[in-house]
C-alpha positions as CSV (number, residue, x, y, z in Angstrom):
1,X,0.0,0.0,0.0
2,X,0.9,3.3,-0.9
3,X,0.0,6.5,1.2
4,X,0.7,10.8,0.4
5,X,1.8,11.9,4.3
6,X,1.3,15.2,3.2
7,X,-2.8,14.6,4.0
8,X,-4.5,17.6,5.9
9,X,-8.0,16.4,5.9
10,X,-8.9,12.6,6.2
11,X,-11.0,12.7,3.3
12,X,-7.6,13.5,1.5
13,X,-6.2,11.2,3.1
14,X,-8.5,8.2,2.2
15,X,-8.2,9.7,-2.2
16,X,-4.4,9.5,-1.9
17,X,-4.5,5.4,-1.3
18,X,-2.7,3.8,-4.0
19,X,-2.5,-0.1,-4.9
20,X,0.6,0.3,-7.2
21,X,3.5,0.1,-4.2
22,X,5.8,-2.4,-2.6
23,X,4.0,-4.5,0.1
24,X,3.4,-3.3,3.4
25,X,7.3,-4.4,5.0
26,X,5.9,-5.1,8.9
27,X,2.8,-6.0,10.6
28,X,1.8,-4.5,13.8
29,X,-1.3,-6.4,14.7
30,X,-0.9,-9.3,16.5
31,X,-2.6,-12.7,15.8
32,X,-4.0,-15.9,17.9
33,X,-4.7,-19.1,16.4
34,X,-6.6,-21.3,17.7
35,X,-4.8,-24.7,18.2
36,X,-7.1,-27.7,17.2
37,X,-7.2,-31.3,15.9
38,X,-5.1,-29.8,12.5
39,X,-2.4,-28.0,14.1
40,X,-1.7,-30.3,16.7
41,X,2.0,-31.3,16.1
42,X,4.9,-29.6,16.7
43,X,5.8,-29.2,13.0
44,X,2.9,-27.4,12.2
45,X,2.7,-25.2,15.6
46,X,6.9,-24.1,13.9
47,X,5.3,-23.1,10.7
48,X,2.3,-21.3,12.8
49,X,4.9,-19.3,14.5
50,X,7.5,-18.9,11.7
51,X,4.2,-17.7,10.1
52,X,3.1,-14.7,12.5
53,X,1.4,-16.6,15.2
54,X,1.4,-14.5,18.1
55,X,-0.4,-16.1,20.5
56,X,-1.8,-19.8,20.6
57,X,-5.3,-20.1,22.2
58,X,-6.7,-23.3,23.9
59,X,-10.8,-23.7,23.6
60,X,-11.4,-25.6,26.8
61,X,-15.0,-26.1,26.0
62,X,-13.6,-29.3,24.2
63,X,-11.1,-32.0,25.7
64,X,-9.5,-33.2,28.9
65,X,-6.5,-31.5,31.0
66,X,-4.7,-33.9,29.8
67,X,-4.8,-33.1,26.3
68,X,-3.8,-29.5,26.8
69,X,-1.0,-30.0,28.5
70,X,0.6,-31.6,26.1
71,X,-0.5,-29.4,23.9
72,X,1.3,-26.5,25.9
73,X,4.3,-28.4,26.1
74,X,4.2,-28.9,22.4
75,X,3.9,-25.4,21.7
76,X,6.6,-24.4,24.2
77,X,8.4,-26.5,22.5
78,X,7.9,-25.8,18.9
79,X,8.8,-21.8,20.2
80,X,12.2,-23.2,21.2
81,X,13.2,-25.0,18.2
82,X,11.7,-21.9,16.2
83,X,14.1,-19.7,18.4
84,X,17.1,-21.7,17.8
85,X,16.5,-21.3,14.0
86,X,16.0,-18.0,13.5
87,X,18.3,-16.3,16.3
88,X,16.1,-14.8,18.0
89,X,13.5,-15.6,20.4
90,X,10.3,-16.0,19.9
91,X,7.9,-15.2,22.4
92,X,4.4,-17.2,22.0
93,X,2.1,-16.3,24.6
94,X,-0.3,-19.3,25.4
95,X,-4.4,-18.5,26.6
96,X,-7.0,-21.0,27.5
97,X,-10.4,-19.9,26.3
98,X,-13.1,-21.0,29.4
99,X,-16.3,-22.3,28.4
100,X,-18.0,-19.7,30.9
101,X,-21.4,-20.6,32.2
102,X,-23.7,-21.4,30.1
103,X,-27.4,-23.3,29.4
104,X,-27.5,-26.5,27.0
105,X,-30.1,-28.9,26.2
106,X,-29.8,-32.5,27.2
107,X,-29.1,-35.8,25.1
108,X,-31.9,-37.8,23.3
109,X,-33.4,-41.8,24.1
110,X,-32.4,-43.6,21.0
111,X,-31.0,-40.6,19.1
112,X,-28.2,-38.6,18.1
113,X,-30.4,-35.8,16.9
114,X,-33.7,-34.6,15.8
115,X,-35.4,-32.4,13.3
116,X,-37.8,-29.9,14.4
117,X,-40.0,-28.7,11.9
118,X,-41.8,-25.1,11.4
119,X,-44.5,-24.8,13.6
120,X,-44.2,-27.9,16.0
121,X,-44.6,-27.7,19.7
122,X,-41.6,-28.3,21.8
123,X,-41.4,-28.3,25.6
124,X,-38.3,-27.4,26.9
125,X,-38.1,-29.0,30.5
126,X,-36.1,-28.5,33.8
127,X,-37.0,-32.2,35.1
128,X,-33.8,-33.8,35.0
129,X,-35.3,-37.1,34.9
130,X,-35.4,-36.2,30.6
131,X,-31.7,-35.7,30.8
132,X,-30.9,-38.2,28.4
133,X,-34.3,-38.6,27.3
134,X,-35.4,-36.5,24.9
135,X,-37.5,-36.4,21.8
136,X,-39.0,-34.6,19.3
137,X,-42.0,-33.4,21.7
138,X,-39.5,-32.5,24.8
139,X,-36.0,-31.6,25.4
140,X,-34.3,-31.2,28.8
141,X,-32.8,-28.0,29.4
142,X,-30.1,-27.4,32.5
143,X,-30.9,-24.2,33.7
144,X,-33.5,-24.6,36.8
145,X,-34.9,-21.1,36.6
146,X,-36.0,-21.5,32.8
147,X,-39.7,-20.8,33.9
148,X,-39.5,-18.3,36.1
149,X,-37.1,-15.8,33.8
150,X,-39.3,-16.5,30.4
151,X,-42.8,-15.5,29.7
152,X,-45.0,-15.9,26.7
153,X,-43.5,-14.0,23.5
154,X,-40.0,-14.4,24.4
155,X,-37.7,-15.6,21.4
156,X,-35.2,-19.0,21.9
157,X,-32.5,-19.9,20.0
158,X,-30.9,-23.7,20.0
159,X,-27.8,-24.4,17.9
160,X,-26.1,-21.6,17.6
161,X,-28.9,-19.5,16.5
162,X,-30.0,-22.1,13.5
163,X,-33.1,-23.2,15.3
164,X,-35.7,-20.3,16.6
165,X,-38.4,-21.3,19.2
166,X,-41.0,-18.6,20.1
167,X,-42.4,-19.2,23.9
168,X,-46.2,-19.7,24.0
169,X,-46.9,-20.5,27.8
170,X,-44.9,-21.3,30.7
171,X,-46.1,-24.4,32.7
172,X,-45.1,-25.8,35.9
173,X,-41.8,-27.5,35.1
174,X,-41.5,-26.6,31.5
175,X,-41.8,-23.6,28.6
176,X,-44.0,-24.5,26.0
177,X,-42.5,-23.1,22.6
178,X,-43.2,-23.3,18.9
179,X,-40.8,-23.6,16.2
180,X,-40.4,-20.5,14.2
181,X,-37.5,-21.7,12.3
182,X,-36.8,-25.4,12.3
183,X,-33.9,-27.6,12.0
184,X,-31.5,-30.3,13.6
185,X,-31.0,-30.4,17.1
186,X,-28.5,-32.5,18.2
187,X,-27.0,-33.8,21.8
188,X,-25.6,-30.6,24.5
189,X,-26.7,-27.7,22.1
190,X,-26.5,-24.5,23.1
191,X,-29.5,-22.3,24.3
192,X,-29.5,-18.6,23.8
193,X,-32.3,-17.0,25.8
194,X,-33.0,-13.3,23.4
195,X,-33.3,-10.1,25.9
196,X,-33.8,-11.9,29.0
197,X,-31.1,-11.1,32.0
198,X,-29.8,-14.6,33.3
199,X,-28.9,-15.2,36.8
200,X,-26.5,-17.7,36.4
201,X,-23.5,-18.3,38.8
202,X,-20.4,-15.9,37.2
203,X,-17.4,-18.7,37.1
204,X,-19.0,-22.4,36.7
205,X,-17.3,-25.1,38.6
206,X,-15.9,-26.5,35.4
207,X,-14.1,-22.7,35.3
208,X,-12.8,-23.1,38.4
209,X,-11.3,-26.3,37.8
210,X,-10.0,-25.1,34.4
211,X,-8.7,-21.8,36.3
212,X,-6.8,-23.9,38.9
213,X,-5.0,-25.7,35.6
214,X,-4.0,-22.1,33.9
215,X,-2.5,-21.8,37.2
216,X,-0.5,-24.7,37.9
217,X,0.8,-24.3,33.7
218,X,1.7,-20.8,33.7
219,X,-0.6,-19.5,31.0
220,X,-0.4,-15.9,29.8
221,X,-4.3,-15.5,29.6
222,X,-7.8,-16.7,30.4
223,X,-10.1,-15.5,28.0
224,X,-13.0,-15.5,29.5
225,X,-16.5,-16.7,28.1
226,X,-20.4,-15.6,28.8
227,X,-19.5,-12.8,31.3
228,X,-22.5,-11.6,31.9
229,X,-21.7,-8.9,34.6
230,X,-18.8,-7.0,35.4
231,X,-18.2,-9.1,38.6
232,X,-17.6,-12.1,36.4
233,X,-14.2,-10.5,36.3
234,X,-13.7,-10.2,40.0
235,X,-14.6,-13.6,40.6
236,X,-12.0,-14.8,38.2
237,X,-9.3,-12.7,39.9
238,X,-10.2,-14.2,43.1
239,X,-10.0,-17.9,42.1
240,X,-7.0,-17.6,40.3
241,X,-5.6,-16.6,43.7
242,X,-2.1,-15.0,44.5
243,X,-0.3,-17.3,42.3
244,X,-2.3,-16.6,39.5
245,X,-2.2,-12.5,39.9
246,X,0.0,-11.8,37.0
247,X,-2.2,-14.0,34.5
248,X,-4.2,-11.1,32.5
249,X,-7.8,-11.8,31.7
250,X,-9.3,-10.9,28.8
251,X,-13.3,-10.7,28.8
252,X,-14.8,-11.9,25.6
253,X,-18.1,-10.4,24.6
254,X,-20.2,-13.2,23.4
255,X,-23.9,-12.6,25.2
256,X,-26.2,-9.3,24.8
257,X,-26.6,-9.2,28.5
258,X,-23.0,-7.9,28.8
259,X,-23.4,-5.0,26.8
260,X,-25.1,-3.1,29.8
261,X,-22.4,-2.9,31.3
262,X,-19.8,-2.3,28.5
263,X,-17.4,0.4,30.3
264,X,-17.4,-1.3,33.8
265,X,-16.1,-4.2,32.2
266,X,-13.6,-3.1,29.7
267,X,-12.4,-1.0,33.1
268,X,-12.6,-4.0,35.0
269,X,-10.6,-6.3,32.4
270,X,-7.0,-6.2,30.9
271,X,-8.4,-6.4,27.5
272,X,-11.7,-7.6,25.5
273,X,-12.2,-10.0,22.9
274,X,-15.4,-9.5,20.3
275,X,-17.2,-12.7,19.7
276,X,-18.8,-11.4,17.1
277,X,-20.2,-15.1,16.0
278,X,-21.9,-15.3,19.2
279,X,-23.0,-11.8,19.5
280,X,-24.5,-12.0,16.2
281,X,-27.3,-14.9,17.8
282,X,-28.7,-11.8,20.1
283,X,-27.5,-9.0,18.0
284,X,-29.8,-8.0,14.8
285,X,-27.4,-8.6,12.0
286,X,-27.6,-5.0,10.3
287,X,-26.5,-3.8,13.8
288,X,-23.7,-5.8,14.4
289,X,-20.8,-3.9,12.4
290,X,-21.7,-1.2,14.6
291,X,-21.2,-2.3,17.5
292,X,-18.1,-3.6,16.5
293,X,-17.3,-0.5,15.9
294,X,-18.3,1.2,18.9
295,X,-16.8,-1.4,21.7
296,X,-13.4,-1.3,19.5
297,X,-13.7,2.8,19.7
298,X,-14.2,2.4,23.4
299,X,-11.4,-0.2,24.0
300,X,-9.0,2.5,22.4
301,X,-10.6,5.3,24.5
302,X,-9.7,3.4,27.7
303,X,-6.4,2.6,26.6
304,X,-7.5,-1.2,26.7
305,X,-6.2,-4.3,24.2
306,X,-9.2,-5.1,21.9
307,X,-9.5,-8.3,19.5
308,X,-12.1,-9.2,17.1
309,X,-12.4,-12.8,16.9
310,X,-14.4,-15.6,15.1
311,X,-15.5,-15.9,11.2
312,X,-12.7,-13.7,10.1
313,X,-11.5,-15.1,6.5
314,X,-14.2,-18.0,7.5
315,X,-14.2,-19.4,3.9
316,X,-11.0,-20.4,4.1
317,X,-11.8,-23.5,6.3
318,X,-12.7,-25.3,3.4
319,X,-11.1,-23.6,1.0
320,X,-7.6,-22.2,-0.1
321,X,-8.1,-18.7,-0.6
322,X,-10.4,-15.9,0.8
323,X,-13.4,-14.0,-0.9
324,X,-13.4,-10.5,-1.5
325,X,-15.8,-9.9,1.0
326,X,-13.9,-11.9,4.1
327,X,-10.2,-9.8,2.9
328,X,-12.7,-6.4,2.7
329,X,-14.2,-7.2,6.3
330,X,-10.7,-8.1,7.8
331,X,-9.0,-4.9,6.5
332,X,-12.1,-2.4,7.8
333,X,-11.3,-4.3,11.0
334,X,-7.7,-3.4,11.4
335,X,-8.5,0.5,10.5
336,X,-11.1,0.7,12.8
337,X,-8.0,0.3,15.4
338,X,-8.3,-3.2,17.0
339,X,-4.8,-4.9,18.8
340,X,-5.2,-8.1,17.4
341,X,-7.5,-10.7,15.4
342,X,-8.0,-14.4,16.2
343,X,-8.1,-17.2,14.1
344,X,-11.0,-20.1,15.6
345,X,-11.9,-23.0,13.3
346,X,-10.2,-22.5,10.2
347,X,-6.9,-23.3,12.1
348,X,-8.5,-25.8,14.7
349,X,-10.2,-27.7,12.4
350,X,-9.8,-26.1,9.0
351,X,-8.3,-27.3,5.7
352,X,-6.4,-24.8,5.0
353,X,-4.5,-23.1,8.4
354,X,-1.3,-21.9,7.2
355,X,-2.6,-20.4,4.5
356,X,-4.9,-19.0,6.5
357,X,-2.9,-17.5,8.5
358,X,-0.5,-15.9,5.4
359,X,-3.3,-14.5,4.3
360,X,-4.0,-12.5,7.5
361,X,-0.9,-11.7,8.1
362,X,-0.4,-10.1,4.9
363,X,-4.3,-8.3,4.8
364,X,-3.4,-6.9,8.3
365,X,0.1,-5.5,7.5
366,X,-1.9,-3.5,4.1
367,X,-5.0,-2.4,6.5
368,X,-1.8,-0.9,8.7
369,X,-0.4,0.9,6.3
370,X,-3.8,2.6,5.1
371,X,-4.0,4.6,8.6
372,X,-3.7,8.1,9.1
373,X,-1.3,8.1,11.9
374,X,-1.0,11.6,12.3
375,X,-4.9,11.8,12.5
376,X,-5.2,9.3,14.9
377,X,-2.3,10.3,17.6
378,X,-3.9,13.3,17.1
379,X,-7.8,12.1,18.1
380,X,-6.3,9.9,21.3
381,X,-4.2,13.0,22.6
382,X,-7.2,14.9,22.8
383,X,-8.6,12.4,24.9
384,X,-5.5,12.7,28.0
385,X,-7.1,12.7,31.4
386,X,-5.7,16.2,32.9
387,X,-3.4,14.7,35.1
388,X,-0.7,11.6,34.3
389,X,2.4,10.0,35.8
390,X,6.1,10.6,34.5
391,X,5.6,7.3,32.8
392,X,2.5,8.4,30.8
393,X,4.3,11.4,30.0
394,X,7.2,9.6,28.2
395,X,5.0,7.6,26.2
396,X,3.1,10.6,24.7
397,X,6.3,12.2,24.1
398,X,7.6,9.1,22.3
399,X,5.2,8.7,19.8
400,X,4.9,12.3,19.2
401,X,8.9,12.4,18.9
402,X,8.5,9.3,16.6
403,X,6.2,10.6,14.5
404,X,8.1,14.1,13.9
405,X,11.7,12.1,13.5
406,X,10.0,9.6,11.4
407,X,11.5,7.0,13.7
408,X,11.7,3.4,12.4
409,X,11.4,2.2,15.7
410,X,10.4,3.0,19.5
411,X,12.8,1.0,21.6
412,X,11.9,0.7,25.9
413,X,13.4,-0.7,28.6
414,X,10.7,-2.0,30.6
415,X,10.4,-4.7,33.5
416,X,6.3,-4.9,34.1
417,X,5.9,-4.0,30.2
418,X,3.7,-0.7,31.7
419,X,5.9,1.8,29.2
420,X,5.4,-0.2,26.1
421,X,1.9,-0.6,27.1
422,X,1.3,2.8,27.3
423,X,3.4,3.5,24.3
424,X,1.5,1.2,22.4
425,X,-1.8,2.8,23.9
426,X,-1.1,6.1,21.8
427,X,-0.6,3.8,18.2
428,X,2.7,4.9,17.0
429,X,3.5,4.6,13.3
430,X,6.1,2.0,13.9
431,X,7.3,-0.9,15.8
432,X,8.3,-1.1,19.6
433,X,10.9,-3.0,20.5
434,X,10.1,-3.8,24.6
435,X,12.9,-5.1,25.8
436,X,12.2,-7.1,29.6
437,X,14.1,-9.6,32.2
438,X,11.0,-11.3,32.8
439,X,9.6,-13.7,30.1
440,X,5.7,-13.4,31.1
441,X,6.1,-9.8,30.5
442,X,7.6,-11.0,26.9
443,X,5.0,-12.8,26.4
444,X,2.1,-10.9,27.8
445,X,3.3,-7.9,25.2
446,X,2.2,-10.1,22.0
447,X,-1.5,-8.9,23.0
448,X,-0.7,-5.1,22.7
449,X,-0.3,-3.4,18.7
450,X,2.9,-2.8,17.4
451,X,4.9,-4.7,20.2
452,X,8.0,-6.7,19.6
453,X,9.2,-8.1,22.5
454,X,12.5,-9.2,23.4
455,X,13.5,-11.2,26.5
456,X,17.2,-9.7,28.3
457,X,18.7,-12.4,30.4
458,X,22.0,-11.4,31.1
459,X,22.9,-10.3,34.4
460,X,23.0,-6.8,35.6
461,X,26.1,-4.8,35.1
462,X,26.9,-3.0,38.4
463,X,27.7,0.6,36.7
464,X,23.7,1.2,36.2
465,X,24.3,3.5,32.7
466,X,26.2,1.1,31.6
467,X,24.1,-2.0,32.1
468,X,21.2,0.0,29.8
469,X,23.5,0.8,26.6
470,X,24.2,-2.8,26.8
471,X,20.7,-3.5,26.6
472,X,19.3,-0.6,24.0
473,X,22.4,-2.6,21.8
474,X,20.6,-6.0,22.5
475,X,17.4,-4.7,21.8
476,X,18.6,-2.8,18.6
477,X,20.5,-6.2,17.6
478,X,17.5,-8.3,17.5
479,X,15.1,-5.6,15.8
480,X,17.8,-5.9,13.3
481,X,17.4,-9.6,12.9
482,X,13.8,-9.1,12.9
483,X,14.2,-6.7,9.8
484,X,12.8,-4.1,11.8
485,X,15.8,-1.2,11.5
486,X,18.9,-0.5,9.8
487,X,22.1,1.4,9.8
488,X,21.5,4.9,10.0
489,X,17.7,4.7,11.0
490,X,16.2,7.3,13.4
491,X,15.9,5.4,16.8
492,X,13.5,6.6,19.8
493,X,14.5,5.4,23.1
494,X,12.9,5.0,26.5
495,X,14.7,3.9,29.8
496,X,15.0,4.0,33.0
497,X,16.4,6.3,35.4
498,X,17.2,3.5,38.2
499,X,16.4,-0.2,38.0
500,X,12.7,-0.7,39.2
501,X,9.2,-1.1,38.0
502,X,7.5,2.4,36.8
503,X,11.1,4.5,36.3
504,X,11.0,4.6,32.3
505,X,11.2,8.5,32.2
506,X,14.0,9.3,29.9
507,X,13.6,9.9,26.2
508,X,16.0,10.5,23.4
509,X,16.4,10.2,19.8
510,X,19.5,8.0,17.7
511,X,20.8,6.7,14.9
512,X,21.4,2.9,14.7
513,X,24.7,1.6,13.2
514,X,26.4,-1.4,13.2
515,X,30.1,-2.4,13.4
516,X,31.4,-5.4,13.0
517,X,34.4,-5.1,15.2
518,X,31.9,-5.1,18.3
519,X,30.4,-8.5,17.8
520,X,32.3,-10.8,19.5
521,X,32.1,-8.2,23.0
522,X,28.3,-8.2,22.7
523,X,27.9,-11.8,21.9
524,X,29.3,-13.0,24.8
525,X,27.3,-11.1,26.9
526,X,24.1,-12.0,24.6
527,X,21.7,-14.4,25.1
528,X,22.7,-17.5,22.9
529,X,19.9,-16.9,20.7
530,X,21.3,-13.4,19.8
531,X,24.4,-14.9,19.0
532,X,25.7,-13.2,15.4
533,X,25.4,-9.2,15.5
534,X,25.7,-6.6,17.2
535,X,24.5,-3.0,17.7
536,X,25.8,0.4,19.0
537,X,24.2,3.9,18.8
538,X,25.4,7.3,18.4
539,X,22.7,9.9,20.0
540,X,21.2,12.6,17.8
């Protein structure tokens, strides 16, 4: 994609797109893959992350504990063989995706599944005697308070919004429906009830189990399904417990009932995740790209990680290239400002994953180069509360300072990651290159646009300046491998004043340049993945 800078109005902006330059060089939206039955071996998990994979998420409404962890330990290993490869670490963050609480129908006597046709009666029952019993006539649903939340002229939805029952009367132990829009039910379906607020427990026991698990194998993130209420989140925080303080939890949107309480739970969160396949059951479908819209807008308001996820580039399950439509809705997704986009089926279970995944890669990197930076900053400046820490101060000043230096990238020292958070918050026009001791922090940054993290393991030198040119050189040294600056490129850089957690408040600008007589010094101070270059700068 190729863009005029010289823009003053975004309407200019938006006739000066061209189509006739190089491809975009970087991507700064991240991307999680969902790891299924297809992408289950560590050969493939190499080529996911060779490919862009950023993070790898775990849908825990299917399979045992068992099964994941050796999936983790698959993917943790794949990330070290990929490291050793390419020189450079790679940091693949690893979320488990809870199955949240939720209402499903029972199993059938003698079937597998039934048709319900236009305009039958069906009784959906809370006798758990039908539990596996089930017909055509009545279906068991587990959710004891069915009859007491529903009334005649409320709307159901089975399946995943394929089947449509319309509630007629509400008996003693049952709801008496009609079928507005038929179909095949099969076993443990899911049950959607339209508009009506459900008072169902905010972490299931199965959550709490699967919690406990995320804990005991150091996962990066619970994203966390059917929150209904903003003390969904609370709840989570409590069972993960102290040792599970640092895992961040990401609230996906996937019921109506949420969206009453939109910014208490973006506030409440460390991120949100659009589940726009399951919001779409409750949402009218003409209303849908709005709200997208709006809860992305609010996430960047906030300052919060947003992701659109589910039936993004969904053709390409079964086949090997995307439509015009899916590449058109992907791209309108990425300008509309979101940190990341997740891949579900078409790279659990889809034919065609890698390609899948090229293709997003390469769709998100175009979208990126399509914004108008300068437009933006501008919009999310405005929008400073009146008062902000020395940290918060820095990162404005970065990205303003990398925008007028046309920087190539924004390197920061940073322990808890908070600087290249915030950096990150205001959407700079290149890369950051977050360079951290501690390896969740590496990981945890893969959620947050534009963030290239890069994992500093050597020990502290005792003279404290130092010990930080040192590490600006690592960090410079593996932006280089990762094609991310050059000799002689404008260089922004954030560190600390002292060693510490919320001390990044120094700023200045450089010019990266290499020399080759320095490489044996720096590599035996580097981490053995960073093993072949080094870096030095020479300030501005």
């Amino acid at each position: 994609m190729s863009i005029s800078n010289g823009s003053e109005t975004l309407l200019e902006h938006m006739c000066s797109l061209q189509i006739n330059g190089p491809p975009a060089a970087r991507r700064l939206i991240n991307i999680i893959c969902t790891i299924g039955r297809v992408t289950r071996t560590k050969e493939m998990l190499k080529q996911l992350i060779k490919g862009g994979m950023n993070i790898a998420r775990l849908n825990f409404s299917y399979e045992s504990h068992e099964h994941h962890k050796s999936t983790i330990e698959l993917i943790r290993e794949a990330s070290t063989e990929v490291t050793e490869e390419a020189g450079y670490r790679k940091h693949i963050a690893i979320a488990i995706d809870t199955k949240g609480p939720e209402i499903r129908t029972g199993s059938f006597e003698g079937f597998n599944e039934v048709e319900l046709k236009k305009n039958e009666t069906l009784r959906l029952s809370i006798n758990k005697d039908l539990m596996d019993k089930g017909n055509k006539e009545t279906i068991y649903v587990d959710y004891p308070n069915l009859i007491n939340v529903l009334q005649p002229g409320n709307i159901i939805y089975l399946s995943d919004g394929a089947i449509t029952l319309l509630v007629k009367e509400v008996a003693v132990d049952c709801v008496i429906c009609q079928v507005e829009v038929g179909g095949i039910l099969g076993a443990s379906k899911g049950v959607w009830l339209l508009y009506v607020n459900i008072d169902l427990p905010p972490v299931s026991e199965k959550d709490r189990f699967d919690l406990r698990f995320a804990v005991d194998n150091n996962v990066d993130f619970i994203f966390a399904s059917k929150t209904r209420h903003p003390s969904a989140i609370r709840e989570i925080r409590a069972v993960l417990g102290e040792r599970g303080k640092n895992i961040q939890i990401i609230c996906k949107l996937d019921c109506a009932q949420i969206l009453n309480y939109l910014d208490e739970v973006i506030s409440a969160s460390d991120g949100i995740l659009i589940d726009r396949g399951s919001l779409g059951i409750e949402v009218q479908e003409e209303k849908l790209f709005i709200l997208q819209k709006a809860i992305i807008a609010r996430c960047n308001r906030a300052g919060k990680p947003v992701i659109v996820g589910t039936q993004l580039l969904a053709t390409m399950k079964y086949q090997s290239r995307p439509t015009r439509a899916d590449v058109a809705d992907l791209g309108n997704i990425v300008i509309d400002g979101v940190d990341g986009v997740m891949i579900a089926s078409e790279s659990a279970i889809g034919k065609y994953p890698l390609e899948t995944l090229t293709y997003m890669a390469s769709i998100c990197a175009e979208a990126e180069a399509a914004i108008w930076h300068r437009h933006l900053h501008q919009e999310l400046m405005l929008n400073n509360p009146a008062a902000i820490d020395a940290v918060h101060a820095v990162a404005l000043a970065a990205v303003d300072a990398a925008q007028k230096s046309m920087a190539t990238i924004i390197v920061t020292l940073t322990t808890s990651g908070k600087s290249a958070y915030m950096i990150s918050m205001y959407r700079p026009h290149c890369p950051i290159v977050a360079l951290t001791r501690c390896s969740r922090t590496a990981r945890q940054c893969q959620l947050r646009r534009g963030i290239y993290s890069v994992l500093y393991l050597e020990k502290s030198d005792p003279d404290y300046q130092k010990d930080v040119e040192l590490r600006v050189q690592y960090a410079l040294v593996a932006a280089k491998k990762m094609r991310l600056v050059d000799k002689g490129d404008s260089v922004v850089i954030i560190s600390p004043w002292k060693e510490g957690t919320g001390f990044a408040n120094n700023m200045r600008i450089a010019y990266a340049f290499f020399e080759p007589e320095k490489i044996e010094c720096l590599a035996k101070r580097s981490n053995a993945t960073l093993r072949s270059k080094s870096g030095t700068l020479r300030d501005n």
